[in-house]
VOPAGU-2260 file (C-alpha; in pm, 1 decimal, decimal comma):
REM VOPAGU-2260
SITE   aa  ch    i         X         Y         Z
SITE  UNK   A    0    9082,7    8693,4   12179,4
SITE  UNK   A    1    9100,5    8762,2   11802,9
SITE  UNK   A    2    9078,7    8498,2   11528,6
SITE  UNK   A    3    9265,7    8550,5   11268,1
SITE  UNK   A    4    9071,4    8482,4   10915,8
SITE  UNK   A    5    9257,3    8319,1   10644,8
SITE  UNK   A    6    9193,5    8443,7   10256,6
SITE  UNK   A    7    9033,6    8218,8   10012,2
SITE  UNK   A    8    9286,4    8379,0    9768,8
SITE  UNK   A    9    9530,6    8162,1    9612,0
SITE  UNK   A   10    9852,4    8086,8    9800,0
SITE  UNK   A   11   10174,9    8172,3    9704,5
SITE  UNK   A   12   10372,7    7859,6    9588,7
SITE  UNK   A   13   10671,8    7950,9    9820,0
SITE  UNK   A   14   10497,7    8062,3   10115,7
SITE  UNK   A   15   10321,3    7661,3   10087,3
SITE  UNK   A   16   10640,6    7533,7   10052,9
SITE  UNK   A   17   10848,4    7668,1   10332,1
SITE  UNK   A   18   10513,0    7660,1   10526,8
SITE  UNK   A   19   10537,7    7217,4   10503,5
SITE  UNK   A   20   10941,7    7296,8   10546,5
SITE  UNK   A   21   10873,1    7450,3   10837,2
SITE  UNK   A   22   10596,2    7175,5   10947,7
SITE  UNK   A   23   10866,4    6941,4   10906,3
SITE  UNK   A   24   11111,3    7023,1   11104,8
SITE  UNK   A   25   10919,2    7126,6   11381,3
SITE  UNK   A   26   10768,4    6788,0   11386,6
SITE  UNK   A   27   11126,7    6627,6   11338,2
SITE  UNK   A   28   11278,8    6827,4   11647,5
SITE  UNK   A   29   10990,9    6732,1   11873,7
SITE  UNK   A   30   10830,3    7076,1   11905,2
SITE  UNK   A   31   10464,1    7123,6   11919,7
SITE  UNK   A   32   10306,7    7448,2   11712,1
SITE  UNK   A   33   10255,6    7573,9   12103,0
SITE  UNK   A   34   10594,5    7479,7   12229,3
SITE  UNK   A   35   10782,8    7645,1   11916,9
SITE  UNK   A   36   10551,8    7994,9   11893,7
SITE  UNK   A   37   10685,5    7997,4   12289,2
SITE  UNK   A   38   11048,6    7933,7   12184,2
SITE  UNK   A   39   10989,2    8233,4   11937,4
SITE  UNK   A   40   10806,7    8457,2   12094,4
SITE  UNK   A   41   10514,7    8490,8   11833,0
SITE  UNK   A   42   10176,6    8316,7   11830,8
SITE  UNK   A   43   10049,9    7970,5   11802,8
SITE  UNK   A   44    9832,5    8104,9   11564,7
SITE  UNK   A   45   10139,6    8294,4   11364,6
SITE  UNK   A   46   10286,3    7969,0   11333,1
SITE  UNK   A   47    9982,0    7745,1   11207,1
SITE  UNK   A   48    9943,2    8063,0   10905,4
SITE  UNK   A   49   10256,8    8039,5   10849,4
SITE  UNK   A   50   10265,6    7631,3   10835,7
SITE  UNK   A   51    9970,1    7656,7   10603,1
SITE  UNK   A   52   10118,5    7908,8   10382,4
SITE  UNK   A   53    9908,7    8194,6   10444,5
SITE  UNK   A   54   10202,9    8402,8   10618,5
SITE  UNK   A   55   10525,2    8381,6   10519,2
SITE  UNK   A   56   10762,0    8321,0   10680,9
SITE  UNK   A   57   10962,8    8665,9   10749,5
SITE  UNK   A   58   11391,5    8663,9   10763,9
SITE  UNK   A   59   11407,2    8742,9   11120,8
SITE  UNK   A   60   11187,2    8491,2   11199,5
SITE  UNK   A   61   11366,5    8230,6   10959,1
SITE  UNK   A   62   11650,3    8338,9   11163,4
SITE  UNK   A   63   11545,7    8277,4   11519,0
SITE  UNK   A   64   11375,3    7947,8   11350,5
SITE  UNK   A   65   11725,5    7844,6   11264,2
SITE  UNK   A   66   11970,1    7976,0   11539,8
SITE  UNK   A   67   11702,9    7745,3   11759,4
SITE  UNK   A   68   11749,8    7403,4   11512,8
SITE  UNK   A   69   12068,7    7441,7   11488,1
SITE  UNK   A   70   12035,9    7466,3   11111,7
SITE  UNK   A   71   12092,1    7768,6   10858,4
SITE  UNK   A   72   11806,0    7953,1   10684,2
SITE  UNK   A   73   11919,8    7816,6   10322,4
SITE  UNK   A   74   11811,4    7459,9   10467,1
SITE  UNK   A   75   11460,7    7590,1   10548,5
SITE  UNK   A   76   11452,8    7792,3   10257,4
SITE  UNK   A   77   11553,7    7511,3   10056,5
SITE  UNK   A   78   11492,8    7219,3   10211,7
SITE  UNK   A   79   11426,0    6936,8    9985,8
SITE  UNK   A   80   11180,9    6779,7   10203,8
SITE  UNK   A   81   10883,9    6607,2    9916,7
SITE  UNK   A   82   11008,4    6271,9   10029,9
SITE  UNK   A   83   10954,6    6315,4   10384,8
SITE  UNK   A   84   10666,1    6433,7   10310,6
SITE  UNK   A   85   10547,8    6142,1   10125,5
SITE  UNK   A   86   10588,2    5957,1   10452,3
SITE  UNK   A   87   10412,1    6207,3   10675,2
């Protein structure tokens, strides 16, 4: 099994912040990083990158991400989320 390494480069801004989006509301709808990369079809490990904002997160993902929550892509795109945040 490969790891994947993550770059000690800066991140990009948006990739952190639909990274914790994403965090979020997989946390809110009860899914595990395991359970959701299953629901997906991609990686465990895709998702945790992704979460941490070293991936971003790609529009056919972000659409499979929202067909599953129910939710559209603008809400994960620009989901105003600091608050919860806060509390997590």
């Amino acid at each position: 099994m490969q790891t994947v390494k993550a770059s000690k480069a800066p991140k990009d801004p948006e990739m952190v912040r639909v990274g914790r989006t994403l965090f979020t509301l997989r946390e809110r709808y009860g899914y595990t990083q395991e359970g959701l990369a299953k629901e997906l079809d991609v990686s465990r490990q895709y998702i945790s990158l992704i979460e941490a904002g070293f991936k971003p997160l790609q529009d056919r993902l972000l659409s499979k991400v929202a067909d599953l929550l129910e939710i559209t892509p603008l809400a994960i795109k620009r989901f105003d989320h600091e608050e919860l945040l806060q509390a997590a």
